[in-house]
N, C-alpha and C positions, 0 to 999 in steps of 0.2 A: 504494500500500500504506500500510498507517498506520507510523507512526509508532513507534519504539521508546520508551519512557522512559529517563529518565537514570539512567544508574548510582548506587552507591550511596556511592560517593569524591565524586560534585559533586551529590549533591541537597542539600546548602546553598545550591548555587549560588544566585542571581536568577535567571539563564539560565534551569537545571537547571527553576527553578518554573516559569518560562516554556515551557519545553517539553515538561511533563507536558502541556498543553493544545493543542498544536500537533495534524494531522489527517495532514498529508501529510512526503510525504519531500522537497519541496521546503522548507516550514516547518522542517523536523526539520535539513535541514543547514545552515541559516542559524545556529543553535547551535551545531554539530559535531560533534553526534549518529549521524548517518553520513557512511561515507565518499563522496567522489566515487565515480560511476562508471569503473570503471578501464577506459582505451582500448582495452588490447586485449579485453576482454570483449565489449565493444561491438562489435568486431573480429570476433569470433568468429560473434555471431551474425549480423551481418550477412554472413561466407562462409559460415552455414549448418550450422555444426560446431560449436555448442555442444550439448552433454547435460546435462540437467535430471535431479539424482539427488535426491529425494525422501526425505525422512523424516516421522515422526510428526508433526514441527512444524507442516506445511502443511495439515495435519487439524488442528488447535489450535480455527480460528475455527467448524466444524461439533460440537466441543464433543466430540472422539474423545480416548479416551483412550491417553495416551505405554503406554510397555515396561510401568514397574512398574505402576500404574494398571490396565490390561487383563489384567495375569496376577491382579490381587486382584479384579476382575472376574469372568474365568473361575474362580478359585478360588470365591469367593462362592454363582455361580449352582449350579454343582455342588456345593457344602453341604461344601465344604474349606477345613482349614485352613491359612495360609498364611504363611509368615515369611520377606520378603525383608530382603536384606543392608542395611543404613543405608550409603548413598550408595556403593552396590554398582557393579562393573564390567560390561559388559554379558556377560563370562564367568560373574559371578556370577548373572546376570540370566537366562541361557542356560539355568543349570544348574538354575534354580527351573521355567522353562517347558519344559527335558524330563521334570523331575518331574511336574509336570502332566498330559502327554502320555503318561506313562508310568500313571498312575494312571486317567486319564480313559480313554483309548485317542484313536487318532488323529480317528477319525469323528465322537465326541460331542466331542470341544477343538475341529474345525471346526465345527461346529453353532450351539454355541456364543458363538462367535466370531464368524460372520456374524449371529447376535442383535444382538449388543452395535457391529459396524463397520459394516453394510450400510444405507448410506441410502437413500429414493425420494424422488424428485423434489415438491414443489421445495426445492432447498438451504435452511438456513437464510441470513439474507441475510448473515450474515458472513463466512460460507462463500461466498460467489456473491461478496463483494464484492472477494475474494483469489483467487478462481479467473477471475475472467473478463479482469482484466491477464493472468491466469499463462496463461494458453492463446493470449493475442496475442503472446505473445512465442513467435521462431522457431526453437524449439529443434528438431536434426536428430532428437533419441529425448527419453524419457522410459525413465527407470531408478527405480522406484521399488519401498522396501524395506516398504513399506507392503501392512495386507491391508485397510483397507479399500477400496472399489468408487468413492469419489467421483470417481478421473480416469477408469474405467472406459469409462462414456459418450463421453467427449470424444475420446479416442485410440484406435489402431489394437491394441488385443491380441494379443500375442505369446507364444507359450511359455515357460517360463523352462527352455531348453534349448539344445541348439548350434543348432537350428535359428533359433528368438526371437533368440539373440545375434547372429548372424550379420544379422539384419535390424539389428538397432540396430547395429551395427559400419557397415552399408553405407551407412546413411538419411546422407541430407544434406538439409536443409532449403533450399527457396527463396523467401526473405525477399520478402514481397511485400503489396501490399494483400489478397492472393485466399489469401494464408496458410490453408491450410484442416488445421488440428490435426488431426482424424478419419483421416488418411492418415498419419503419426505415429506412428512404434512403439512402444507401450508393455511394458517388461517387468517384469512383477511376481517380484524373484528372489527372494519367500518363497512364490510360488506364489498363485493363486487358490485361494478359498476356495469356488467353485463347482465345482473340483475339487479334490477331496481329495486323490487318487496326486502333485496337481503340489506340496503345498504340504509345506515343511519346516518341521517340527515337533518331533521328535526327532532323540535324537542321532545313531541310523544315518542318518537321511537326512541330517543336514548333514556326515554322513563322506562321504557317498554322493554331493553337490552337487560338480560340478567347473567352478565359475566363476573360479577364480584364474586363467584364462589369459585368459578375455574381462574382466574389471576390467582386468588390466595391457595388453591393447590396445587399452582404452575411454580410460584414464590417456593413454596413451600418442599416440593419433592425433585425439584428440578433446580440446577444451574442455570442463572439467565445472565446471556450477556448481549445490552443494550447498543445499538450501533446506529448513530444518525438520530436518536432521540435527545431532544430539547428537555431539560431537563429544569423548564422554569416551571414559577408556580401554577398547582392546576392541573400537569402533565401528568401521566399515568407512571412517567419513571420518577416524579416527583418524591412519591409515597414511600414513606419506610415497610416494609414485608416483613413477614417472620420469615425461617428458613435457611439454606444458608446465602452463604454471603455471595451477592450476586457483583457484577461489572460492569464498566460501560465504557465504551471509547469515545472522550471527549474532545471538543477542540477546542486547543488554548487556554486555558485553565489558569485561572489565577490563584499562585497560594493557598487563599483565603478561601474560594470555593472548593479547592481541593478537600480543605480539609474539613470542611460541611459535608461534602457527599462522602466521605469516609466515615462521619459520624454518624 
C-alpha cells in the first residue's frame, strides 16, 4: 500500500521531507510513519477470524466520493439545494441525507447514486493497485458500509439481513496459497443499490435496521480491522465494543488522537 505522508506537527522535519517521497510501507516505517504490525492481528488472520469493515476511504484511490461529497453530489444532479453542517457529525450528516431521500423519494436517490458509485471494469489503476493486496489478505467476511459495487465482483454477496449476518458471523477463512476471496461473505449493511427495498436511506428504515445484535457479536467473536472508516463522532467505528481488541488503519494521526483511539 502506499505510503501515508507526514503529519502536520513534523513536516519541518528532514525525515518528514524524506518521507513525503517514500512509495511503500516498508520505506514509510523506517521514519515512523506507521506502526508495526501488531502480532496479534497477524494472529488473527492467520486463524482465519479477522473481518475487514470497510468505509468510504478504501474507495478514495477509484476517485469515489466520502459522506458529505456524494450527498452535494446527489443534491446537485437533482437540481437541489444543499447546506451541510461545517465539520458536521455523521448525525448531522444522517439528517441532511434523509432530507434528500425525503425530497427525492427512495427510487430516484438510488438511481442516482448508482450514477455517481457504480464502476465497470477495468479499475482505475489506483484503485487495482489497493485492491489487489486487499483481496490477498485472508479475511473470514467483509463488512462493508459502502454502496458502491467495486468489492462487489470479488466477494460472495450476502443480504444485509439475519440471514447475510449469520453467514459472516459463521465464515472462517482458510489462510492458504488457494485463498480464493469469491467464497467470502460480503455484506453491504446500507444495502445494494441494485436493490432498492435492501438499501437504507431514510429515516424509517434505519429505525427499521436491526443490526445492533450482529455488530456486538461480530465485536465480540471476531477480529475486526477497520480500513477507510472515519472514525469521527457518530460513526459506527466511533463506538467502544466488548471483545477483543480490534484495529484500524488510519491517516495521519495526531498524537493526541492516537492515543484516544487506543483508549
Amino acid at each position: 500500500a502506499k505510503a501515508v505522508g507526514p503529519s502536520i506537527a513534523r513536516a519541518n522535519d528532514q525525515k518528514a521531507h524524506e518521507c513525503v517521497h517514500t512509495q511503500t510501507w516498508c520505506e514509510a516505517r523506517k521514519f515512523g510513519y506507521v506502526d508495526d504490525i501488531p502480532r496479534e492481528l497477524v494472529e488473527a488472520l492467520q486463524a482465519g477470524t479477522c473481518v475487514a469493515m470497510v468505509g468510504a476511504g478504501l474507495s478514495v484511490p477509484a476517485k469515489m466520493p466520502g459522506f458529505e461529497a456524494l450527498l452535494r453530489t446527489v443534491a446537485t444532479a437533482a437540481g437541489l439545494q444543499l447546506r451541510l453542517p461545517e465539520n458536521g457529525s455523521y448525525d448531522d450528516l444522517d439528517s441532511v441525507q434523509f432530507q434528500l431521500a425525503k425530497e427525492l423519494g427512495k427510487e430516484k436517490m438510488c438511481t442516482i447514486m448508482r450514477s455517481k458509485l457504480y464502476l465497470h471494469p477495468p479499475l482505475p489503476e489506483a484503485m487495482q493497485a489497493v485492491l489487489e493486496p486487499f483481496c490477498r489478505l485472508p479475511f473470514a467476511s467483509i463488512v462493508s458500509w459502502n454502496w458502491d459495487n467495486i468489492l462487489d465482483p470479488v466477494y460472495s454477496l450476502v443480504p444485509n439481513n439475519a440471514s447475510g449476518f449469520s453467514s459472516v458471523l459463521a465464515a472462517r477463512a482458510v489462510p492458504s496459497a488457494n485463498y480464493e476471496p469469491s467464497s467470502v461473505p460480503l455484506v453491504k449493511m446500507q444495502g445494494s443499490l441494485d436493490n432498492v427495498a435492501s438499501v437504507y436511506l431514510t429515516r424509517e428504515d434505519y429505525e427499521r435496521r436491526d443490526a445492533d445484535d450482529f455488530l456486538r457479536r461480530l465485536f465480540e467473536t471476531r477480529t475486526v480491522l477497520a480500513i477507510g472508516m472515519s472514525l469521527r463522532s457518530g460513526g459506527v467505528g466511533d463506538q467502544r465494543r466488548a471483545g477483543a481488541r480490534h484495529y484500524a488503519i488510519v491517516n495521519d494521526v495526531t498524537p493526541d488522537r492516537r492515543q484516544q483511539l487506543l483508549e
